[in-house]
N, C-alpha and C positions, 0 to 999 in steps of 0.2 A: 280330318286331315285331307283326305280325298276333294271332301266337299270345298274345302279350303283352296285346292287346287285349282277345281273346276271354276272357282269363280274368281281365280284370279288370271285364269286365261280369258274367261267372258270378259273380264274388265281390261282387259288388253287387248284383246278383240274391239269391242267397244271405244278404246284411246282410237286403234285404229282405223279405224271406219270414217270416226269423228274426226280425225286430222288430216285424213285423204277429201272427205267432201269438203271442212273448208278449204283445203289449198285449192281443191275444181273452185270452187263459186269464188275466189280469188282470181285465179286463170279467167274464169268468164268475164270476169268485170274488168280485168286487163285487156283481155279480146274486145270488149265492148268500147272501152278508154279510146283504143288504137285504131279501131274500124270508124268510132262517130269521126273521126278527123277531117272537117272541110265538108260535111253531109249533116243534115238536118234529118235523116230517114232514121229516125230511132226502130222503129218496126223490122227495117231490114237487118240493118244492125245487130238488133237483141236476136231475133231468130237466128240471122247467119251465126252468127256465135255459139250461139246454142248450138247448129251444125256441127261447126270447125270442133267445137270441144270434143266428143267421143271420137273424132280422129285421133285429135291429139292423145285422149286420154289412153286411145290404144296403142297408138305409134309407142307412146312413155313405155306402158308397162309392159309390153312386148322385148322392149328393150334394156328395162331393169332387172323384171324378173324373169327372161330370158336369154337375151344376147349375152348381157354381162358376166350374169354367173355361169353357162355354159360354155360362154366362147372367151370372152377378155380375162375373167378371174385365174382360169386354167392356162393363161398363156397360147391359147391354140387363135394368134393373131390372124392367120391365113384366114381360117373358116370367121372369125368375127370380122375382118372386112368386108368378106362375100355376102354373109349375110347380112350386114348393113346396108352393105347396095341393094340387095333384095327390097329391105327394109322402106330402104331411101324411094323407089321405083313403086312398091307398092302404096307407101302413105301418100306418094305423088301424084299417084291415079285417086287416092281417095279425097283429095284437096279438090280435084279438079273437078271430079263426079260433085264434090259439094259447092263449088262456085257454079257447074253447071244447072244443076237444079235450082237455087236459088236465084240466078239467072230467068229461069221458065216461071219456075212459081212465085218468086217475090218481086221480080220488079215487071211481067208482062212483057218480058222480050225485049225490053228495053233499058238497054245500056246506062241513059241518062240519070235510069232510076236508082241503078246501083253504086252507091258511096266509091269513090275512088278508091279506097285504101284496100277493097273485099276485092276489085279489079286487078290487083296487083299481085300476079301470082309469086313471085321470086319474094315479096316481102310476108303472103301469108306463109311460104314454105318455110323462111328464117323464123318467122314468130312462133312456129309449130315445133322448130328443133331448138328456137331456145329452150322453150318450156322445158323439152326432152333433155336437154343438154344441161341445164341448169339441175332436174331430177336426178339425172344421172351419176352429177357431180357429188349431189347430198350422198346421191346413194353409195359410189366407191366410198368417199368420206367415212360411211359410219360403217361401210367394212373395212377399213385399214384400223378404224377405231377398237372396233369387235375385235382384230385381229392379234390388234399390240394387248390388249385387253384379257385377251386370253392366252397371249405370249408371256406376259407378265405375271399371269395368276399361273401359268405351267414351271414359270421359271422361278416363282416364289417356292409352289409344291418342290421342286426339283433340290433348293435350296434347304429347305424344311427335311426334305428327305436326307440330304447329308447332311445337315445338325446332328440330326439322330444317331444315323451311322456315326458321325464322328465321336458324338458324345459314348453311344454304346460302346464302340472299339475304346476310347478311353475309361472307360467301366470295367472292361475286360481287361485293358492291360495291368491298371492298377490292382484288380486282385491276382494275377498274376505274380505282384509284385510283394505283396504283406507274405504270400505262404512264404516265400525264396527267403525272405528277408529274414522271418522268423525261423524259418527252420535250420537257416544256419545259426541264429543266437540261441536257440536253443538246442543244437548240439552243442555248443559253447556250457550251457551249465551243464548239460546232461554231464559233462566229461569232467569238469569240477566236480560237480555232486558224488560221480564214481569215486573221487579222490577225498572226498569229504575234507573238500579246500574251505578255509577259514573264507576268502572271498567269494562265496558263494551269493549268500546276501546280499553285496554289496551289487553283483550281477543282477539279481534279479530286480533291485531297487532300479538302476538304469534302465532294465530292461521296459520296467515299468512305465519309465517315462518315455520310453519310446511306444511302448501302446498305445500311451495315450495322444502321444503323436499322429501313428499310424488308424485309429479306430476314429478319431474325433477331429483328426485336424483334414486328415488327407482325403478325406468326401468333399471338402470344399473343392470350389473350382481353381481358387490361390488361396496362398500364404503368404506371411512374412514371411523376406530373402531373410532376414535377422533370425528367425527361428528357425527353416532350415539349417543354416550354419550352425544354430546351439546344439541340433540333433545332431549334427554329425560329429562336433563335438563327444557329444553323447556316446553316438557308436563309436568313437576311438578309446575312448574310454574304455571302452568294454572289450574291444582286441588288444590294449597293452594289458588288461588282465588275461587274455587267451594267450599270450604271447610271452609275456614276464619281459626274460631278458635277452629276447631274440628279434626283439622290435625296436627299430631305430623309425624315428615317425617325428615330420615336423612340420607345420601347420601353421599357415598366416592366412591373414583376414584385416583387409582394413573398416574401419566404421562405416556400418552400413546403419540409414536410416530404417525407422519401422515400417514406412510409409511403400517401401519398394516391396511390390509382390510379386509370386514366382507362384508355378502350378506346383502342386505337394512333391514331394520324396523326386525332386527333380535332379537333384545331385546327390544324393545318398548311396542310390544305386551305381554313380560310380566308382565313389570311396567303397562300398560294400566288394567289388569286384578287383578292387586292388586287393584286397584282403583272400578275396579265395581264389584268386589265380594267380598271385603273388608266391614268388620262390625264394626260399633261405639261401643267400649266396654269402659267400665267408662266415656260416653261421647267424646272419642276419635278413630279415626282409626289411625292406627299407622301403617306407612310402616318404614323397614329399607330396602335399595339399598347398593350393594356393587361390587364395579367393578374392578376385579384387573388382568393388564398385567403380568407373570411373565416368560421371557424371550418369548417363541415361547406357552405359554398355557396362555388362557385366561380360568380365574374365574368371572362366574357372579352369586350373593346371592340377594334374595329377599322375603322379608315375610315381610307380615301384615296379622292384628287382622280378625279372623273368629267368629262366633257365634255357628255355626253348627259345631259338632264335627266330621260331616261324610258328604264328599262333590261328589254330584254323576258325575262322567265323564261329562254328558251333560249340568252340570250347569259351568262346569270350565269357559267354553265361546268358543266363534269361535275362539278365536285371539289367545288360548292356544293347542287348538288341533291342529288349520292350521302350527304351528311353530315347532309341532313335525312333524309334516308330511316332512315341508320342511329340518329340520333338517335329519331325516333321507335319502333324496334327496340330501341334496348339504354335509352333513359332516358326512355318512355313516362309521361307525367303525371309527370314531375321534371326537367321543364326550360323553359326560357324562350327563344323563340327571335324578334326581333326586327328585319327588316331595311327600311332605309329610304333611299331616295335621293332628297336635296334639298341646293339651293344649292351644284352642282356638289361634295358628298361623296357616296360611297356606304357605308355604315356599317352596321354586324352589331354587334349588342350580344345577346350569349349568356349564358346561365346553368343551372345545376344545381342546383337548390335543394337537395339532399340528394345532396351525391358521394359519403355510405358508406352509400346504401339497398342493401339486398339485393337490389332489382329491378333493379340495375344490371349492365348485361354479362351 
């Protein structure tokens, strides 16, 4: 692994080595292109070039992997103009040191010898800061690139990271929610069983189909809205047996296709909490349930009889807090959630404006 390492830096050392000398022997041959212009002295020429180039190449890299990243990338604009000028002044003196020697040694002191275009100081200093200028530009280029690059891979982890947490907190809520759920069904038989009530059986047979509900369906990430409703069903069932004839309970539901999916025990928990914090008023606890598809928004209504006309947050129950929790996790800004306690009702009137968003679940 090590060695694997090592020699995948050598080989990218090696890329780079080999894509800096050809862009130089490019550069030369462009200084070479622009200097023969109107001059027959190839000799002067190739040599002067050969000069100019280690200015340039230094002027460049001075300014790439210096200027740039100490002074322009950090925003510390004051100190990277000064030192540009610095910059600008000294590669100035070294243009000029190299026109002047090749002046003495290549053409013998004479002017006539030297190709017009290597004469012309103002166009070899543009030709010197294009090179620089044009480098430079790759160079910010491929750090804004690096930059979005590694924005993006921080912002994906970042992403990644709250999947998890979201997923985990909804792992957590939902067994939160089996223990509550069962341990009120089953004080329900426990307290038939005391009484060695003929409808015991019949309890545990429902009960059963809600485990099988609760152990096998409710790990998925959805459900059928259609089996939800059968469950709760289900558990009414099981409180007009806790209840006999102290239960006044009525229940509508229009045709829901199979096709419409909802995250598990998404309304259970709050039929469940009509039921235990639900009060006998005139001898009766009275819930009404109301469940209605209307095209892509689901309506769910639910109140029964309260006694207390002020009901404080921690008595609502686990099974009513954990469900806003999760509602705001899986159907954040696509839902409606309304609860209100007056004139001895307590009442939950719920919605999902869009049940087939993709932010759902």
């Amino acid at each position: 692994m090590h060695l694997a390492g090592m020699n995948l830096i050598q080989l990218n050392k090696t890329k780079f080595i080999a894509v800096h000398f050809l862009f130089w022997v490019i550069v030369w041959f462009f200084f070479v292109y622009f200097f023969s212009y109107n001059s027959n002295n190839t000799g002067y020429v190739t040599w002067f070039s050969s000069f100019l180039l280690p200015v340039t190449m230094a002027t460049t890299y001075f300014v790439v992997y210096y200027l740039i990243p100490t002074y322009l990338l950090p925003k510390k604009y004051k100190l990277f103009v000064l030192y540009s000028v610095y910059t600008l002044v000294f590669s100035t003196y070294l243009i000029l040191m190299t026109m002047l020697g090749c002046f003495v040694f290549l053409s013998n002191l004479n002017i006539v010898n030297m190709p017009p275009m290597s004469r012309n100081y103002i166009f070899i200093l543009i030709l010197v800061y294009l090179v620089v200028g044009i480098v430079s530009f790759v160079s910010l280029l491929n750090h804004n690139f690096k930059t979005i690059s590694k924005n993006k891979e921080l912002q994906n982890k970042i992403l990644a990271t709250q999947l998890q947490i979201k997923n985990q907190e909804l792992k957590y809520l939902k067994k939160q929610l089996h223990p509550h759920f069962l341990f009120n069904t089953l004080n329900t038989i426990y307290g038939f069983a005391l009484k060695q009530s003929k409808d015991t059986p019949e309890i545990i047979l429902k009960l059963s189909n809600l485990l099988d509900y609760i152990l096998y369906q409710v790990s998925k990430p959805k459900v059928s809205l259609k089996e939800e409703v059968l469950h709760i069903k289900e558990y009414i069932e099981l409180e007009k047996i806790r209840f006999q004839d102290t239960l006044k309970i009525s229940f509508h539901s229009n045709e829901i296709p199979d096709s419409v999916l909802v995250s598990p025990m998404l309304l259970i928990p709050f039929v469940e909490n009509a039921f235990k914090h639900g009060n006998l008023i005139d001898g009766f606890l009275t819930v009404e349930i109301n469940v209605k598809l209307n095209k892509n928004q689901l309506a769910f209504f639910i109140k029964n009889t309260v006694l207390n006309t002020e009901i404080n947050q921690s008595e609502v129950g686990i099974g009513l807090k954990n469900i806003q929790k999760r509602l705001d996790l899986l159907y954040k800004n696509n839902y409606q959630l309304q609860i209100e306690n007056k004139d001895n009702w307590f009442q939950v009137n719920f919605k999902i404006l869009n049940i087939n968003s993709s932010n759902n679940g």
